[in-house]
C-alpha positions as CSV (number, residue, x, y, z in Angstrom):
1,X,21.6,-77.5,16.1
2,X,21.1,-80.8,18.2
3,X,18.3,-81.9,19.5
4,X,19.7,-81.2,23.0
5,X,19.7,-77.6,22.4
6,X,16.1,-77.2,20.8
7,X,14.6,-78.8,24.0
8,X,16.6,-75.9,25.6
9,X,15.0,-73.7,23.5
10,X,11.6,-75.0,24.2
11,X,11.8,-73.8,27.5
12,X,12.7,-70.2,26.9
13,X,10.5,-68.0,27.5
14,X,9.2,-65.6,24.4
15,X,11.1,-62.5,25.8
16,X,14.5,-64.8,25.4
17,X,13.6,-66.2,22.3
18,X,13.2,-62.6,20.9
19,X,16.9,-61.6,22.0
20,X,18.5,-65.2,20.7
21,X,16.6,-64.4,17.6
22,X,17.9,-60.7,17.3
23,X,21.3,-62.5,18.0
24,X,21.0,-65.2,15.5
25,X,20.3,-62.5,12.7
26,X,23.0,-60.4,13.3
27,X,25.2,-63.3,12.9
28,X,23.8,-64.4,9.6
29,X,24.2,-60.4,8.7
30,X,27.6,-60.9,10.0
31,X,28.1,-64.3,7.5
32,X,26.9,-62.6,4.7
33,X,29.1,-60.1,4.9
34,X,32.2,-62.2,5.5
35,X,30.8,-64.1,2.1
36,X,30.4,-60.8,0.5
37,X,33.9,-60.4,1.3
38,X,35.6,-63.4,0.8
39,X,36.6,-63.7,4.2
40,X,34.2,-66.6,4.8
41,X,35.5,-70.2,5.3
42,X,32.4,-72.4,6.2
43,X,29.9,-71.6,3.7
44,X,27.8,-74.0,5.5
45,X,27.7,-71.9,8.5
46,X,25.0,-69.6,6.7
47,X,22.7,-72.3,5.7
48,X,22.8,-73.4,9.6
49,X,22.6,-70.1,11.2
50,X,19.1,-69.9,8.7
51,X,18.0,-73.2,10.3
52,X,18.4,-72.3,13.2
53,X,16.7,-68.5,12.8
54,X,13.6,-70.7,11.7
55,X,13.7,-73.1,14.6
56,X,13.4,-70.0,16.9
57,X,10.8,-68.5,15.1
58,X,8.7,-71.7,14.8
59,X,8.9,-72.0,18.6
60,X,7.9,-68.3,19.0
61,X,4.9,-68.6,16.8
62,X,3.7,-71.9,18.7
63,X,3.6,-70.0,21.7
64,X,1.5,-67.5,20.2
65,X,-1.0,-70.1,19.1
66,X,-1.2,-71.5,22.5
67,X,-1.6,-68.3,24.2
68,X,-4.9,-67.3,21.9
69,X,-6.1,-71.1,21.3
């Protein structure tokens, strides 16, 4: 993910970071299973979509310590 689109994600609000988070795990589902099998050409591809599934849920939990500090 570039830095581009993490400021874009920074301005989502928590209800759209909930459903691009939902979305982000079924795709990692989705590249396990394509691992599992064998169908899977960029094993990279899961090790980014987990990065990314963090970034989202780092943002979500800073919003939820701004909202209660």
């Amino acid at each position: 993910m570039k830095s581009k689109e993490f400021a874009e994600l920074k301005q989502k609000t928590i209800a759209e970071l909930d459903t691009d988070l939902e979305k982000r795990k079924s795709e990692l589902f989705n590249l396990r299973f394509q691992l599992a099998t064998g169908q899977l050409q960029n094993t990279a591809a899961i090790s980014a979509c987990k990065r990314d599934i963090a970034r989202v849920k780092t943002i979500i939990r800073q919003r939820q310590n701004e909202t209660q500090a």
